[in-house]
C-alpha positions as CSV (number, residue, x, y, z in Angstrom):
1,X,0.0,0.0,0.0
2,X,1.3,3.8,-1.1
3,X,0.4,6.3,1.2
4,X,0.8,9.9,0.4
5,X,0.5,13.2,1.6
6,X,2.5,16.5,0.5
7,X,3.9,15.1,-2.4
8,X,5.3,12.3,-0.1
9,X,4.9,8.8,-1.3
10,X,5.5,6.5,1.8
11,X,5.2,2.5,1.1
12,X,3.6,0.6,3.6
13,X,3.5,-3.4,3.9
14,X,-0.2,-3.8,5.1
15,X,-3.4,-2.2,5.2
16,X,-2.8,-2.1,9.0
17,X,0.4,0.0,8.8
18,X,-1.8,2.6,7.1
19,X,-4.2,2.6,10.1
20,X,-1.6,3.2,12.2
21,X,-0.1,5.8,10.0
22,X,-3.5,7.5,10.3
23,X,-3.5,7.3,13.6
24,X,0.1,9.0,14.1
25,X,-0.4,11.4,11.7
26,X,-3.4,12.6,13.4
27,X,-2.0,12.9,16.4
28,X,0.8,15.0,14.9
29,X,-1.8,17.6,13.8
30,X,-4.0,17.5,17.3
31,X,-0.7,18.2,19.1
32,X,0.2,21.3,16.4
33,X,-3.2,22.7,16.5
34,X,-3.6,22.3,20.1
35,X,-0.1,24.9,20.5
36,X,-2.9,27.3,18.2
37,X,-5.7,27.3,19.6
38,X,-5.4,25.5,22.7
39,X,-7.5,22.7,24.1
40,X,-10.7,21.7,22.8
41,X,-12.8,22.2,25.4
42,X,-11.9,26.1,25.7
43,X,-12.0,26.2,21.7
44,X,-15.0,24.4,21.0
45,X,-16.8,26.3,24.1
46,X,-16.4,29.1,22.6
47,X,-17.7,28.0,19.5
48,X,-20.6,26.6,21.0
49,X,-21.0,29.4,23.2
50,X,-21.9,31.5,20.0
51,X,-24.0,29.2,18.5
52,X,-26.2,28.9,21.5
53,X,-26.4,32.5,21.7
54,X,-27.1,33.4,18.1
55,X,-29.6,30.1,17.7
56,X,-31.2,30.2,21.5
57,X,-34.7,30.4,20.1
58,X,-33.9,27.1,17.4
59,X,-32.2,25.1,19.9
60,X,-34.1,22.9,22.3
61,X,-31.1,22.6,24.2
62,X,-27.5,24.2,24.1
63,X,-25.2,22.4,22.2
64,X,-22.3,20.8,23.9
65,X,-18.2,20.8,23.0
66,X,-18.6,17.1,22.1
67,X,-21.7,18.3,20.1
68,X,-19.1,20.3,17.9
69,X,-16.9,17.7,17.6
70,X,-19.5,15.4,15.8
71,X,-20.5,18.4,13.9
72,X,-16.5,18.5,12.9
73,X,-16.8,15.1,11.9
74,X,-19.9,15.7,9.8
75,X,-18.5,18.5,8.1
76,X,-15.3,16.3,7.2
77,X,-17.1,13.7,5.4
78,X,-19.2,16.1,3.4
79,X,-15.9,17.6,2.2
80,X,-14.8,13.6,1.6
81,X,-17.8,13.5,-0.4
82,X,-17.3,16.1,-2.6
83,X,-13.7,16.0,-2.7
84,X,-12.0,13.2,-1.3
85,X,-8.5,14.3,0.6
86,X,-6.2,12.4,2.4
87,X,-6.5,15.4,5.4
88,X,-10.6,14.9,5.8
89,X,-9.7,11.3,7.0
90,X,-6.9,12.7,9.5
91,X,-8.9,15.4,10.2
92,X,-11.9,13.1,11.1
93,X,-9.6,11.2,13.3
94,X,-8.3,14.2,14.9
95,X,-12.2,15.5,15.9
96,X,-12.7,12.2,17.4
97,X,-9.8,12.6,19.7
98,X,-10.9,15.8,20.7
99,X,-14.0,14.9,21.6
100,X,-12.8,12.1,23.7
101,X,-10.7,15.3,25.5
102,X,-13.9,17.2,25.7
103,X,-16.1,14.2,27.5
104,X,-13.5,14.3,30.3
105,X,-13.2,17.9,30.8
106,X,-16.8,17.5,31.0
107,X,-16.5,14.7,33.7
108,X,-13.9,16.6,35.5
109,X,-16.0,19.7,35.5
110,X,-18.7,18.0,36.9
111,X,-16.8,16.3,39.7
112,X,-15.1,19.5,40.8
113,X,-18.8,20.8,41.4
């Protein structure tokens, strides 16, 4: 199997290797984008925080950090849909990590109350 991404051709033995490829390569871009815009559950908070403002009177209840993070996830595989990347698959990855991060801020929140 031939994986590439930014004009790099990498060869991997097995279908499995790729996975784990993924998987490392995600992680790369969670850690970089993390150093930007800083954890997810302070990023995607004040995302959401917007939304639930500006859509109060649509919503029947306020959406949630994990909430975005699915929404994330949609968004990437409409873009895979209409153009499929090599990035919308790490990126998919990547929201599902976050919102792993964003379930236990939520958990530790709630135990600190």
């Amino acid at each position: 199997m031939v994986l590439q991404h930014n004009d790099e051709f990498k060869v991997l033995a097995s279908s499995e290797d790729a996975r784990v490829q993924a998987i490392l390569e995600a992680a790369r871009t969670v850690e970089e984008r993390g150093k930007t815009y800083g954890p997810p559950s302070q990023h995607f908070g004040r995302t959401t925080g917007a939304i639930n403002a500006i859509f109060a009177n649509k919503l029947r209840e306020p959406l949630t950090t994990e909430d975005w993070a699915m929404f994330m996830i949609i968004d990437k595989l409409a873009r895979e849909q209409e153009v499929p990347k090599h990035d919308n698959a790490i990126d998919m990855i990547g929201y599902a990590s976050c919102m792993v991060e964003c379930k236990a801020a939520r958990s530790e929140e709630e135990i600190e109350r």
